[in-house]
C-alpha positions in Angstrom: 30.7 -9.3 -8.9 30.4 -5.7 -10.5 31.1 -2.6 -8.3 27.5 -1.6 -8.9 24.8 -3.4 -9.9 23.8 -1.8 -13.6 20.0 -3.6 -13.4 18.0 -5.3 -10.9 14.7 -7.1 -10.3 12.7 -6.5 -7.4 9.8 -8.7 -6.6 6.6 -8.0 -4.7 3.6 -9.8 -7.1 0.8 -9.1 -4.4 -2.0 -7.7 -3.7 -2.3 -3.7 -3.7 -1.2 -2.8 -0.2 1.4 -5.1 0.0 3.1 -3.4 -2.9 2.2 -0.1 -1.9 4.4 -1.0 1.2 7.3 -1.6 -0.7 7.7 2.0 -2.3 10.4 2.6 0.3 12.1 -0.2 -0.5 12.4 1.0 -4.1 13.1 4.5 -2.9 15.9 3.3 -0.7 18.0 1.7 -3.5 17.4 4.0 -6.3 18.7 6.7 -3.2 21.9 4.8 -3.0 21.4 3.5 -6.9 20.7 6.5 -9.0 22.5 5.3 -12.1 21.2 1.1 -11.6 18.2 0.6 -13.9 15.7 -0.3 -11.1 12.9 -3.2 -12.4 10.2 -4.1 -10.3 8.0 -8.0 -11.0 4.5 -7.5 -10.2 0.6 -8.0 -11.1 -1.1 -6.9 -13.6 -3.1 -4.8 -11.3 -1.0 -3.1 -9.1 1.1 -1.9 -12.4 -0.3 1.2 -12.9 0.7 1.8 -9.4 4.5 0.4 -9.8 4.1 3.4 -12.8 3.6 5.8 -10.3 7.1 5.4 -8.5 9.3 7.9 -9.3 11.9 4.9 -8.0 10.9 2.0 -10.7 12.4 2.3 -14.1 10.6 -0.4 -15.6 7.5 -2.8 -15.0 7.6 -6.8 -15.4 4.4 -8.2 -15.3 4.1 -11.5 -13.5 2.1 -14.0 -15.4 0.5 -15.5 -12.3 0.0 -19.1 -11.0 -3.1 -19.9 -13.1 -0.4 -19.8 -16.0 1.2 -23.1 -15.0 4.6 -24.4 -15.6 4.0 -22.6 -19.0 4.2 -19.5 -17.3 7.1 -20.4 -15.1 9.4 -21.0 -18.1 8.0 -18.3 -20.5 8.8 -15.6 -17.4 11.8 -17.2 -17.0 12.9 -16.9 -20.4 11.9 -13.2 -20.6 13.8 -12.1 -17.0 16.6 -14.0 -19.0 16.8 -11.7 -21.6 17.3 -8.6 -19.4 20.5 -10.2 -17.7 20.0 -9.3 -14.4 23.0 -8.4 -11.8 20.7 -9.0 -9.5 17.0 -10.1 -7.5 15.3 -9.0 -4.6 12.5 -10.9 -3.7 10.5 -9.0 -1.0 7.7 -11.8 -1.3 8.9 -15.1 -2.3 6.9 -18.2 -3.4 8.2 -21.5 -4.9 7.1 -20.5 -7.8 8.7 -17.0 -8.4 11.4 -18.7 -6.7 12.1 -21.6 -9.8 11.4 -18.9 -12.5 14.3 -16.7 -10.9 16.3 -19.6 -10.9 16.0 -20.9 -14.2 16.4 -17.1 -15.6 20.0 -17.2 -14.2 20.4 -14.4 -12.4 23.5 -14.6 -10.8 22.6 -12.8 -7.2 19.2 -13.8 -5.9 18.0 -12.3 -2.6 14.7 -13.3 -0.4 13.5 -13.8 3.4 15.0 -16.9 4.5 11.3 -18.6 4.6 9.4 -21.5 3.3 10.6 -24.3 0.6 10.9 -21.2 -1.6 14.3 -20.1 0.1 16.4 -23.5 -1.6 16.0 -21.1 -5.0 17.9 -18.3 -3.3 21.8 -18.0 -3.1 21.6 -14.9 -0.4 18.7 -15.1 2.3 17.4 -12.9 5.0 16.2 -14.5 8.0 13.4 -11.8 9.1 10.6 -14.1 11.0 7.7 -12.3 9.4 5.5 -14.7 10.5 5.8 -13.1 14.5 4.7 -9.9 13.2 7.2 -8.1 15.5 7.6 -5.3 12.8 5.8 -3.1 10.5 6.0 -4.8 6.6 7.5 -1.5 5.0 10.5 -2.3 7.7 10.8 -5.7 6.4 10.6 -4.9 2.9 13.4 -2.3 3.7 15.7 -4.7 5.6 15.9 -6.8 2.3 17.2 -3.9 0.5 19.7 -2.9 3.2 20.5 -6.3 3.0 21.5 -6.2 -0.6 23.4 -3.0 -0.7 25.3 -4.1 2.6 26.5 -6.9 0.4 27.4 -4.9 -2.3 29.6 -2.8 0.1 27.5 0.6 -0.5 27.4 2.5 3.2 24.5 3.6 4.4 23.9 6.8 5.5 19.8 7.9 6.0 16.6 6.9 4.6 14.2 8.5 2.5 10.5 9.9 4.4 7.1 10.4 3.5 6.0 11.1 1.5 7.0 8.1 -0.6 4.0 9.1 -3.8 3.8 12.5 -5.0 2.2 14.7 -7.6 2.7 18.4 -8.8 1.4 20.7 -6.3 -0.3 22.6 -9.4 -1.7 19.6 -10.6 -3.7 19.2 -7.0 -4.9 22.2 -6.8 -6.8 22.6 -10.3 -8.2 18.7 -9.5 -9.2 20.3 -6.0 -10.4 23.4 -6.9 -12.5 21.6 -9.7 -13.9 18.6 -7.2 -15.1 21.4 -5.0 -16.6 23.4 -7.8 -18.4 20.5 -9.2 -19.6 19.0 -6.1 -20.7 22.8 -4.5 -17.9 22.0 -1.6 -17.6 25.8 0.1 -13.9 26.4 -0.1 -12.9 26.6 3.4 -14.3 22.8 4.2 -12.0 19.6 5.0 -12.8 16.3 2.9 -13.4 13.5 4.9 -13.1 10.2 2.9 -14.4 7.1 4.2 -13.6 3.7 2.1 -16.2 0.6 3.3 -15.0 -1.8 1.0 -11.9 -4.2 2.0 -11.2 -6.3 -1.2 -11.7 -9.6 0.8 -8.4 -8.6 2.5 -9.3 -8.3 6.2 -12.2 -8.2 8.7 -13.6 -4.8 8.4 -16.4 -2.7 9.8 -19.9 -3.0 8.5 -21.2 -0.3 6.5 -23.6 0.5 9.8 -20.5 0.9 11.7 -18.4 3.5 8.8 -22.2 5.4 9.1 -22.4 5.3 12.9 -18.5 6.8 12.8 -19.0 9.4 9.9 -22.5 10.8 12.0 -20.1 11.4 15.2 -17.7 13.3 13.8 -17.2 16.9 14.5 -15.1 19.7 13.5 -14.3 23.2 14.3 -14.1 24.0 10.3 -16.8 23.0 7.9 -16.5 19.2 6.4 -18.0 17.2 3.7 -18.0 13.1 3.6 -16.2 11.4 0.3 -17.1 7.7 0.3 -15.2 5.8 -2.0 -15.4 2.4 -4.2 -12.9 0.4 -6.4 -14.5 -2.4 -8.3 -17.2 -4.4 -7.1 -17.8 -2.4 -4.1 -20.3 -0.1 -5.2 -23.0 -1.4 -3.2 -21.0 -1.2 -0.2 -20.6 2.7 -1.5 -24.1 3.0 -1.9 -25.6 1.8 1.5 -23.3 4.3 3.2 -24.6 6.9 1.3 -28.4 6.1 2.1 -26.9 5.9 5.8 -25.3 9.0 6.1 -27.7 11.0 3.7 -28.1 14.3 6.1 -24.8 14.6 5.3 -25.0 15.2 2.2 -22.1 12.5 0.7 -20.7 13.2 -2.5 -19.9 9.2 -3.6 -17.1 8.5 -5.9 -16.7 5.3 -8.2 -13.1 4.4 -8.6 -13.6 4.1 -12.6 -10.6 5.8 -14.3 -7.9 3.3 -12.6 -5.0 3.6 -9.6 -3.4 6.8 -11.3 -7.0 8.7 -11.1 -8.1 7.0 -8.0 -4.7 8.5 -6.2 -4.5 11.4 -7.5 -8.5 11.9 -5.8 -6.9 10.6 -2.6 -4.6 13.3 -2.4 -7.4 15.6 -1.8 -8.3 13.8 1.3 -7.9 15.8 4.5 -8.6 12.4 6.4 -8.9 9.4 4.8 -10.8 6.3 7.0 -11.1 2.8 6.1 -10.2 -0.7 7.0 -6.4 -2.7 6.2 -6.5 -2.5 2.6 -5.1 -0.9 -0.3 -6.8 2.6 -0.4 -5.6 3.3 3.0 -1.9 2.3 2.0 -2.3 4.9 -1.2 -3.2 7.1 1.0 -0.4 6.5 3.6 2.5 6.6 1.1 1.0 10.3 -0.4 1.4 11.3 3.5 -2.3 12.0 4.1 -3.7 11.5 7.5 -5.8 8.1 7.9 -7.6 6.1 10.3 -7.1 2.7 9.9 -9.3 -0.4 11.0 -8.0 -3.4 11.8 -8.2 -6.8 14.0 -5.7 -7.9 16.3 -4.6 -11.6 14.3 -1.2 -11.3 14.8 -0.5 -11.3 10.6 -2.9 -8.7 10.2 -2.4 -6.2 13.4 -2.0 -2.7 12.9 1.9 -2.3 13.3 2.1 -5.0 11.1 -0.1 -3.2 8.2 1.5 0.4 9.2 0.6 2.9 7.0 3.4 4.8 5.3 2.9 8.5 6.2 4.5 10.8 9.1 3.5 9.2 12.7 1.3 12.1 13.8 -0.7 11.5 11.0 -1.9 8.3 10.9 -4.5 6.3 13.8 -5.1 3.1 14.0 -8.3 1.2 15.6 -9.0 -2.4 16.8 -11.2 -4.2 18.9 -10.9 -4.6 22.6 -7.9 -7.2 24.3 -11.5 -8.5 26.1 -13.1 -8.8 22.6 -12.3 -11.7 19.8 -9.2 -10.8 17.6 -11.2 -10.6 14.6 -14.5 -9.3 16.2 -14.6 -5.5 14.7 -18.6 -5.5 16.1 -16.8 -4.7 19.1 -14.6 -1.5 18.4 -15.7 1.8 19.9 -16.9 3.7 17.6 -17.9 7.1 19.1 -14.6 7.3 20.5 -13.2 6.3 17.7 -14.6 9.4 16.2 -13.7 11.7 18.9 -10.2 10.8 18.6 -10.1 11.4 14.4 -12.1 14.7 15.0 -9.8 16.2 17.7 -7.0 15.3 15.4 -7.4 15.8 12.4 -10.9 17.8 11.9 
């Protein structure tokens, strides 16, 4: 085995926030890596974002499962080519898993779970399925994991936050969004995201309205409701809802890159488990997050990224359902983001 690795693969072909919860994973070896050309595997989607990491040299774009066996060989054939030293799977699946395999990559690293494991020649045994930990933390562990075993010390970790953007660049887009939208200068931006993606139990649109008309603040504030694809008519219900307060709505039309960039504006940023709120967790802006108690989908489990005394989290009552969000207190939900954060 080399001294240093000179190129690695690491895999997390997810959905948005799962990948977005691997930035300090990527951070954490390119810290201890700087010279290693640092590839990450992912979907087509969340690309843009993989762009966005100052920590990812390169993007591989996983063909997906609708491709076949087809796919399985022609990614196999193309991670062949780059002669990886190395893999780190931080999601596995049995088909990632044979496509690694059959690309030959001599040291192939995943959690120590699931049929997909017999592909692997270094596991991890991490028990994700208990929930125990927050997923960043387990995606980490896999990369301490792998430079343990390539006998590089470690030392600290890198902190939020994990996405960044040139302080001059933020301040023209925020000066213009203000301008444009007749925001006096002194005010906060509170943004409030209702859609989910399908990936969690989230509150109704009645609910974000009921939360957005409690809160209060000692300086000025304007509502930002946001909308990726397909959730504009979530985005436009709120609106109507919350009309005295004059909402300014935004359409998530210009991709990830334009969409974060807006997020970094966000003086709080409120919306259920889903990848918004993990954007806006790794750029270190505050957020209060919604969630249910199912154990694979609890709030430490889906921690957001940024500094502890800037994120919240909210979920319904131990006396309630674990998925039943008609139950979580909303007034006092919004008593505890205004005294915080507004």
């Amino acid at each position: 085995m080399k001294t240093v690795p000179e190129k690695i693969l690491v895999v997390r072909n997810d959905k948005l926030g799962d990948f977005m919860l691997s930035y300090p994973c990527f951070d954490l070896l390119k810290q201890y890596l700087p010279d290693t050309e640092i590839h990450a595997l992912v979907q087509a989607y969340t690309k843009p974002m993989a762009g966005l990491c100052k920590s990812i040299d390169r993007v591989q774009i996983d063909p997906g499962k609708a491709a076949g066996f087809k796919g399985i060989l022609s990614l196999a054939r193309a991670l062949r080519q780059e002669k990886y030293d190395a893999v780190i799977t931080l999601y596995s699946t049995t088909r990632i898993g044979l496509a690694l395999l059959l690309a030959g990559i001599p040291y192939r690293l995943a959690p120590a779970t699931k049929l997909a494991q017999l592909f692997y020649n270094k596991r991890l045994k991490q028990r994700r399925s208990r929930s125990l930990r927050p997923e960043y933390l387990y995606n980490r562990d896999l990369a301490e994991k792998f430079l343990q075993d390539w006998q590089i010390p470690l030392t600290d970790y890198p902190s939020p936050p994990y996405l960044e953007f040139g302080q001059e660049e933020i301040q023209t887009l925020r000066d213009d969004f203000f301008r444009q939208h007749h925001v006096p200068p002194a005010s906060k931006l509170v943004f409030i995201h209702p859609g989910s993606g399908g990936s969690a139990n989230n509150l109704s649109v009645a609910q974000f309205a009921r939360l957005a008309q409690h809160l209060t603040g000692s300086t000025p504030w304007r509502l930002v409701i946001t909308a990726g694809p397909g959730e504009e008519q979530q985005a436009r219900q709120l609106a109507r809802l919350t009309e005295a307060l004059h909402p300014i709505v935004y359409i998530s039309q210009q991709g990830l890159p334009a969409f974060s960039r807006l997020l970094a504006l966000a003086d709080v940023f409120i919306s259920g488990s889903t990848g918004p709120l993990h954007i806006a967790g790794a750029l270190d802006r505050p957020t209060a997050g919604f969630y249910t108690r199912r154990r694979s989908a609890t709030s430490l489990r889906w921690q957001t990224l940024n500094s502890e005394a800037r994120r919240l989290a909210f979920s319904p009552p131990e006396e309630a359902e674990t998925e039943d969000m008609s139950q979580v207190d909303i007034p006092s939900a919004a008593e505890v983001i205004s005294r915080k954060f507004l």
